[in-house]
Each structure stands twice: as C-alpha cells, then as structure tokens.
C-alpha positions in Angstrom: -16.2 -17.7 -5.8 -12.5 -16.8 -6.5 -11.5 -13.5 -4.6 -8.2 -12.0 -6.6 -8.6 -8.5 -5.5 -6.7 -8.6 -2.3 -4.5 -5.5 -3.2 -7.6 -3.4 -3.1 -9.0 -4.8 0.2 -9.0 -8.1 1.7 -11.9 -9.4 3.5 -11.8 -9.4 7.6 -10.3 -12.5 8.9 -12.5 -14.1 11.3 -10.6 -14.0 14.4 -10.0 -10.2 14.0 -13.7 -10.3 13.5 -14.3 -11.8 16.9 -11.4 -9.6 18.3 -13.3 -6.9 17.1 -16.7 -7.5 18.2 -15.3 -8.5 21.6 -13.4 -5.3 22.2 -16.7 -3.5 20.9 -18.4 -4.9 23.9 -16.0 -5.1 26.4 -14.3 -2.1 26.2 -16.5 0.6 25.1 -15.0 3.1 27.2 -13.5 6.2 25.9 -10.0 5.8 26.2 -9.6 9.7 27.4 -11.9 9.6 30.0 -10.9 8.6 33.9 -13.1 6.1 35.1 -12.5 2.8 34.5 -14.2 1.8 31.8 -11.8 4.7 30.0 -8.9 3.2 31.7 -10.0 -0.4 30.4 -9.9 0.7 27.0 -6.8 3.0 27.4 -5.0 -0.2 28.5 -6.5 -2.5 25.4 -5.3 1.0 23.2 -1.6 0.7 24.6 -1.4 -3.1 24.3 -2.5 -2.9 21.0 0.1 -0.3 20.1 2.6 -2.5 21.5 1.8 -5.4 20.3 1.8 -3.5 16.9 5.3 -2.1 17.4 7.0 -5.3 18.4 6.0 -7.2 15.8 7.5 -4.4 13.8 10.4 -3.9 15.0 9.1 0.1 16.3 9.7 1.5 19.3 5.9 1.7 20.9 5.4 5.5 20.8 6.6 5.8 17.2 3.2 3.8 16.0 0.5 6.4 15.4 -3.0 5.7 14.6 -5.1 7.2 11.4 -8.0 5.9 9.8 -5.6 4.0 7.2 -3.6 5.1 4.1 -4.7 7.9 2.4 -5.0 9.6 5.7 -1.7 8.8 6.4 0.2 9.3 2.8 -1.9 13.0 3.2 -0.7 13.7 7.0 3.0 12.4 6.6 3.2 14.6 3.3 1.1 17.6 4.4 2.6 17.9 8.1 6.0 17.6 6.8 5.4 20.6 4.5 3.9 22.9 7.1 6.4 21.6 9.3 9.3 22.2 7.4 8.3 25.1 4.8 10.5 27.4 6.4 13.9 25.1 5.2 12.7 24.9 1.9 9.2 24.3 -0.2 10.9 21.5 -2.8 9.6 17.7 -2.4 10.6 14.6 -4.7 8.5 12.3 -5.4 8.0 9.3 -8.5 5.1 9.5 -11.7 4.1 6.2 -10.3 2.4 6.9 -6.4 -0.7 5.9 -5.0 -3.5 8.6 -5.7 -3.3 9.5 -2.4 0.3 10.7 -2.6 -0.2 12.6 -6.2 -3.1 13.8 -5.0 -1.3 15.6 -1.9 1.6 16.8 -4.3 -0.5 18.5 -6.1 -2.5 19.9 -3.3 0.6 21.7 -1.8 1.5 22.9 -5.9 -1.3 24.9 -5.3 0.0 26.6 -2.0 3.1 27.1 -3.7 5.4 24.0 -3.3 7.9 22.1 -6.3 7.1 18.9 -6.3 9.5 17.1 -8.9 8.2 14.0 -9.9 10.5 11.1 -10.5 10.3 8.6 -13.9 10.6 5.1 -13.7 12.3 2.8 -15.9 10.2 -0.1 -18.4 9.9 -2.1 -15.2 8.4 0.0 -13.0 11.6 1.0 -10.9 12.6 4.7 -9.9 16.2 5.3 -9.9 18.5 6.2 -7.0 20.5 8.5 -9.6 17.8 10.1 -10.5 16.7 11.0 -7.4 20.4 12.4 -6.3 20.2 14.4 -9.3 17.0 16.2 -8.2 17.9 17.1 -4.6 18.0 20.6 -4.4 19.4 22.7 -0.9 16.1 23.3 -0.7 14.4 20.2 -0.5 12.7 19.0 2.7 11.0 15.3 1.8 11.2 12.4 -0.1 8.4 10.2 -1.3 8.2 6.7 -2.7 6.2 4.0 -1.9 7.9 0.6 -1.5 5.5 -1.7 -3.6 3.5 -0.6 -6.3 0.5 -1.5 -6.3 -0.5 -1.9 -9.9 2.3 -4.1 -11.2 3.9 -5.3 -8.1 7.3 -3.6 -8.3 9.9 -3.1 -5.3 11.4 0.4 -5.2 15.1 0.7 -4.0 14.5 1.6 -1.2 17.8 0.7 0.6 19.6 3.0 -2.4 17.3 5.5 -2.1 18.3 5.3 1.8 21.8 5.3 1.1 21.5 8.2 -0.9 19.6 10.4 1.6 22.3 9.6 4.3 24.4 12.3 3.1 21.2 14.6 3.3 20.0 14.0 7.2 17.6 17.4 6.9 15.7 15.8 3.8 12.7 13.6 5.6 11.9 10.2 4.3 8.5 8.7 3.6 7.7 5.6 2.5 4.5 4.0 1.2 4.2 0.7 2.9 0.5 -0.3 2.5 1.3 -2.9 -0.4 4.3 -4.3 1.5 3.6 -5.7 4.6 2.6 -9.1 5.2 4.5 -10.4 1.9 8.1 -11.1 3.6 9.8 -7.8 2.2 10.1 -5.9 5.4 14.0 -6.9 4.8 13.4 -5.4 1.2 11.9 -2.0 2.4 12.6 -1.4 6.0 15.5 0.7 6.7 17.0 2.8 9.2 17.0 6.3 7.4 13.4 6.0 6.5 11.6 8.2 9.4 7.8 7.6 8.4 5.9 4.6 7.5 2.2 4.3 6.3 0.0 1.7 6.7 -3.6 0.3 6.2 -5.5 -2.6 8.2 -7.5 -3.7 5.4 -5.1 -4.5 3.5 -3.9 -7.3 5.9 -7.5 -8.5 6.9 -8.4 -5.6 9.3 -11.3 -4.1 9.2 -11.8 -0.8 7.4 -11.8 2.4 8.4 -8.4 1.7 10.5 -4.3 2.4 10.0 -1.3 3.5 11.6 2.0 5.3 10.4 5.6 5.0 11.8 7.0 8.5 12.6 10.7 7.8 13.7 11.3 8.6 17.4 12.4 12.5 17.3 10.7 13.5 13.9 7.5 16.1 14.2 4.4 16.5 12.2 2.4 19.2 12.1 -1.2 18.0 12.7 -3.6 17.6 10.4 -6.5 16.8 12.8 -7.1 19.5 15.5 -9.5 18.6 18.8 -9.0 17.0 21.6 -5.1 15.7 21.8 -5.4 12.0 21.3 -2.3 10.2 19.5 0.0 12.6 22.3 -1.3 15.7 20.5 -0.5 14.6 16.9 -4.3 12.8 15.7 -7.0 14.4 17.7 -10.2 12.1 17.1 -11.5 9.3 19.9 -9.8 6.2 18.9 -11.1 3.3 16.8 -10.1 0.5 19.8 -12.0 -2.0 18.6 -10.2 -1.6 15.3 -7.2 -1.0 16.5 -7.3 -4.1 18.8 -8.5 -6.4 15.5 -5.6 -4.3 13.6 -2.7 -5.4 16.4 -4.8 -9.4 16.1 -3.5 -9.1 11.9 -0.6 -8.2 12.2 0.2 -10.9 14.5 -1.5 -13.6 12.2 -0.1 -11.7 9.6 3.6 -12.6 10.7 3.4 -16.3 11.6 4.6 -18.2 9.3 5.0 -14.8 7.0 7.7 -16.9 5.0 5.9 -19.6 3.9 2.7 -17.8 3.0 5.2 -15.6 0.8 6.4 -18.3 -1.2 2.8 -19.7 -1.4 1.9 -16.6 -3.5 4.9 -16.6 -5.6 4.7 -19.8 -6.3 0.9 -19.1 -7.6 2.2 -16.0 -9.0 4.7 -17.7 -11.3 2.3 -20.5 -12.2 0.0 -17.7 -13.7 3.1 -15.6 -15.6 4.3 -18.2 -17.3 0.9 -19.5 -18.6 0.5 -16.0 -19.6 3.4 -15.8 -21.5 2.2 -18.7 -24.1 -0.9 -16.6 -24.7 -1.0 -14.6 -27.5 -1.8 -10.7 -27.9 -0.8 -11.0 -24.0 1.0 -8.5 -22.5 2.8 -9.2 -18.5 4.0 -6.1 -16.6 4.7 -8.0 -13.4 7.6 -10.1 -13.5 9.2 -13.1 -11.6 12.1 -11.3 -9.9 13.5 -10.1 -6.2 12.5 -6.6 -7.2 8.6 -7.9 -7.2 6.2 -8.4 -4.8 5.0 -12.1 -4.7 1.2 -11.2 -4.9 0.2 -8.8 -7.6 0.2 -9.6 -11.1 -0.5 -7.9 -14.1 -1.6 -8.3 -17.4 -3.6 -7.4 -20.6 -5.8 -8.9 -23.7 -4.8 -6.5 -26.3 -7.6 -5.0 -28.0 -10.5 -5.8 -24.9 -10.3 -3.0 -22.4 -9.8 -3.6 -18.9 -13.2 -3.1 -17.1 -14.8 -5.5 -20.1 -12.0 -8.6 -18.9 -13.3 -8.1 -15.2 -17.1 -8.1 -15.7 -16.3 -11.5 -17.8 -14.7 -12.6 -15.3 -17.2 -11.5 -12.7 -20.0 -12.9 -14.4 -17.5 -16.3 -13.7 -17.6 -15.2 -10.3 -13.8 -14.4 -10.0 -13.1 -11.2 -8.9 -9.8 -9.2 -10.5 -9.4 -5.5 -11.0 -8.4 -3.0 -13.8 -4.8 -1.7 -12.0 -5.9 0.6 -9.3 -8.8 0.3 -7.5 -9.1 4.3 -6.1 -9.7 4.9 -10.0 -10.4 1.7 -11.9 -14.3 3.4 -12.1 -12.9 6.2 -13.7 -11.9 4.3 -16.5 -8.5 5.8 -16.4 -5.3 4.2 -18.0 -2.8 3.0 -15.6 -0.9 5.7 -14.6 2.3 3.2 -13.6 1.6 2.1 -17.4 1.6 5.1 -18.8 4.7 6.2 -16.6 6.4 3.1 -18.2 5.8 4.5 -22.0 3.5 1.8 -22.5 1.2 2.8 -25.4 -2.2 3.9 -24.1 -4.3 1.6 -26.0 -2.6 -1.3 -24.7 -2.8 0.5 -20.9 -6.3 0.9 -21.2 -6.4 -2.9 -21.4 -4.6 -4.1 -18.6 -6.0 -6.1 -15.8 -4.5 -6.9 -11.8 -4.6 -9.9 -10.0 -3.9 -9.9 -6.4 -3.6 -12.6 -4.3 -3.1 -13.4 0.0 -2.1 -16.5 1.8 -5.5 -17.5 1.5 -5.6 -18.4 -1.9 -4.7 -21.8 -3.0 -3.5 -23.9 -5.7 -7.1 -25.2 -7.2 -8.3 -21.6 -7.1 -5.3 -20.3 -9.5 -5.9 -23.9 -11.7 -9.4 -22.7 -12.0 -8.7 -19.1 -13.4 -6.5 -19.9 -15.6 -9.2 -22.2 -17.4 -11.0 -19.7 -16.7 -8.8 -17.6 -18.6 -8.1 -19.2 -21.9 -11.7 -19.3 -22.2 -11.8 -15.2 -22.0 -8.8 -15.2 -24.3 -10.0 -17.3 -26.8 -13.4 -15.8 -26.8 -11.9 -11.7 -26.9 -9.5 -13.5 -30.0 -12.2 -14.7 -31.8 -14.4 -11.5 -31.8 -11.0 -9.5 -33.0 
C-alpha cells in the first residue's frame, strides 16, 4: 500500500499509540475531581500543555484544548464575533478557507454579520493590498489560513501581519492545521497573530483531539457551556489520553523537522516535474518558498477527479480529489474555482499529500503508477 492522503488525516504513530493507551490506563482520573487519581491526571493534563507550548514557542496558558480544527476555526471565529459585535459586525476573510471557516462566515451572515471574502491570485495567494483595502472602522477579525490545503500554497502571512499592525483592535486568526510539522512555523508564525488552530491528526495524533493558541490577554466568548474546564473557556472533561499522545507528536513532530521537510520537497519536486512532461496535465502546486513541501496537485484533463482515485485505489495508492471535508460531494475545488480555473478542468483535479514517512521507492512507484493511468485515460479520450 502507498498512503498519499496525509493532508486529510495521517495514521497514529505508534509511540503516540502506546502514549495513548498508557495514559488511558494509568490516568483515568477526571482531571476536575480532588482525589488523586483526578490530581494524577490534572498533572499529565498540565505537562502535556506544557510540553505542547514549549515546543511552540507559547506561553503554557495560551494553548487551549478542542476536539481539533473545525471546532477551533468555528470557536476562534464565532467567540470573536459575540465577543466583539459591539465594535463592529465586519469580518475579512479569503474565497479559498477550509469549509470549516466558510462555513462559520456564513453562519454569522445569517445573524447579521459582513463577511467580505478576499480573491486570490492564479497561484493561490491572497493579497496584503487587498486586504488593507477592505478594512473598514468597523471591522473586528481577520481570517486566513496559512497553508492551503488543496494546492499547498503559503499565505503572507507576515504582510498580512504587517498590515494589521496599524489596526491593533482588528483580531487575527490563522488557520494552521496544514502548516505545522513541515518547517514553516518561520513562514507563518508571527507576533500580531493572536489565535492559532490546530488538529492532532494531522500530525499522527489520534482523532477526535486539537488545540488553539489564544494570545495571552485576548478573550473568547465560549462556545461550550458546562462545567469550566480550559479556565472557563471549553467546558467538556478533557481528552488526556489524547492530549498526552497529542503533546508525544508534536515532540516527534519537531525532531529533526528540517530534514523531514526537505525529504518531502525533494519527493514533491520529483513528482512536478514528471508531471510536467505529461500531456493534457495540469500542476496547481508549484516548487517555490510560497508552497508547502507536501501537497501536490494535479489533474488528467477530461477524467474527473473521484474516477483517478478509485484507479488508483484499486492499485492500492491512496490520493484524494482536493478536499477531503467535500471530495464525496463531488464538488469542484473551491481554491480552483477561486483561481478562475475553468470548471471542467477543476472537476478533474487530484491531491497528493505526503509526511516524513513516505519514501523515495514509494513516489518511484506512483509515478509508474501514474503514466499507466495517464496513458490509459489518453487512450479512451
């Protein structure tokens, strides 16, 4: 089996999986109660957070936990607005976010917010211009994600930042869940930013688990009312087994984070330039510092997207149409379609995805693979 769908989940890595189970048995305790075996798994709960913020560069009570990234996107987005709806009721935004961001934005049309939403270029980039250009006195957030995750590109975020410094009121949220663990914290981290969102299973976590950064000093209104875990911001016992195998990623995550990095690209560029002497290809993800090292994608014009994954699944590879939160739907890309691209060429487009685990035979092997599928598809057109 070849496993190229990393950017819609990755599978749990085996030490997390023994972090987890451990924790699981060990420290079942509810981490609000006051005997011990609550206090036990308070402790492992706190460790974990710090552990978490350190190798981040957070300050520990700035690292909240959710269930992942859409709860995360919907809670920095939603508690934001209710926060803040008294300043204001405008929020930017870009054409190109994650489901779980449009989604939101359009939730909180409905209750009578302006959401304006931000084009993007023929690469995939939002511009900083742009953006200035849409701040109004009464907007109160800004939303972008940092990688996209259907054709890999790097949003400006540091010029986006820049801009936003003359606007300290405005909040900042950024999208990480595609970013971390591929060596761009220096391309999307930044001071002005005050929220984060992250999900463990994108980084070999198990599922079900997440965490956001809220800058120290910011405030959210709560989505999730009960008991006052999270310091009153997430009520909801916490996951601390999950959390504990979360904190084991990350660390795994950032040894050697370089190295894996250029491991991917490396595979990445061995697979876009074979590409690129195919014919009636199409590459959307390009070899450049404003792209993530890891997603790539692509289409056979004329063979639409699901029909190139069950060929390749019935090869036992594993790739995805662009987005996996609506690649069942059937849906064109919505980056694509952002981008101008025509629809029946959208339609068509495929993602590969890849982690530090993949390796050099594995990539050799789809691309035979490959011009196999191509020539077949050519033949039938």
């Amino acid at each position: 089996m070849i496993y190229f769908d990393n950017s819609a989940t990755t599978k749990v890595n085996d030490s997390v999986l023994k972090t987890y189970n451990a924790a699981s048995e060990e420290y079942f305790g509810n981490p609000s109660s006051l005997h011990k075996l609550g206090l036990k798994a308070y402790e492992l709960l706190e460790t974990s957070r710090k552990q978490i913020a350190n190798l981040l560069g957070f300050k520990q009570d700035e690292v909240v936990f959710t269930s992942g990234g859409t709860e995360g996107n919907n809670w920095i987005i939603k508690g934001t607005a209710f926060k803040k709806r008294e300043f204001g009721k405008h929020i930017i935004t870009t054409e190109i976010e994650h489901p779980s961001v449009l989604n939101t934005m359009h939730q909180l049309e409905e209750l009578g917010f302006e959401v304006t939403y931000l084009p993007v270029d023929k690469t995939g980039h939002i511009s900083a211009d742009d953006l200035k250009k849409a701040i109004r006195s009464d907007t109160i957030l800004v939303s972008t994600m940092a990688v996209n995750n259907e054709i890999g590109a790097i949003q400006p975020i540091h010029e986006i930042a820049n801009v936003l410094k003359d606007y300290p009121s405005i909040s900042y949220h950024v999208d990480s869940v595609q970013a971390i663990g591929k060596n761009l914290q220096s391309k999307f981290m930044d001071p002005r930013v005050d929220y984060y969102t992250f999900s463990g299973h994108k980084f070999h976590a198990p599922r079900g688990i997440g965490f956001i950064y809220m800058k120290e000093g910011k405030q959210l209104e709560p989505l999730m009312a009960g008991g006052g875990q999270e310091s009153n911001l997430r009520s909801g016992t916490e996951n601390t087994p999950a959390i504990a195998g979360m904190a084991k990623a990350i660390r795994l995550l950032k040894e050697n984070e370089a190295q894996k990095a250029d491991k991917m690209e490396q595979l990445k560029e061995k697979l876009v330039n074979h590409l690129h002497t195919l014919d009636n290809v199409h590459v959307f993800s390009q070899i450049a510092d404003d792209f993530a090292p890891h997603i790539i994608c692509f289409t056979i014009d004329g063979v639409r997207g699901e029909t190139i994954v069950h060929t390749f699944e019935d090869r036992d590879i594993y790739i995805s149409t662009t987005s996996a939160c609506s690649s069942k739907k059937g849906l064109e890309s919505g980056t694509l379609k952002a981008m101008n691209v025509q629809e029946n060429v959208a339609t068509s487009a495929v993602r590969v995805s890849l982690d530090e685990s993949n390796t050099e035979a594995e990539m050799d092997e789809f691309i035979k693979n490959l011009d196999e599928v191509h020539d077949h598809f050519q033949i039938l057109n």
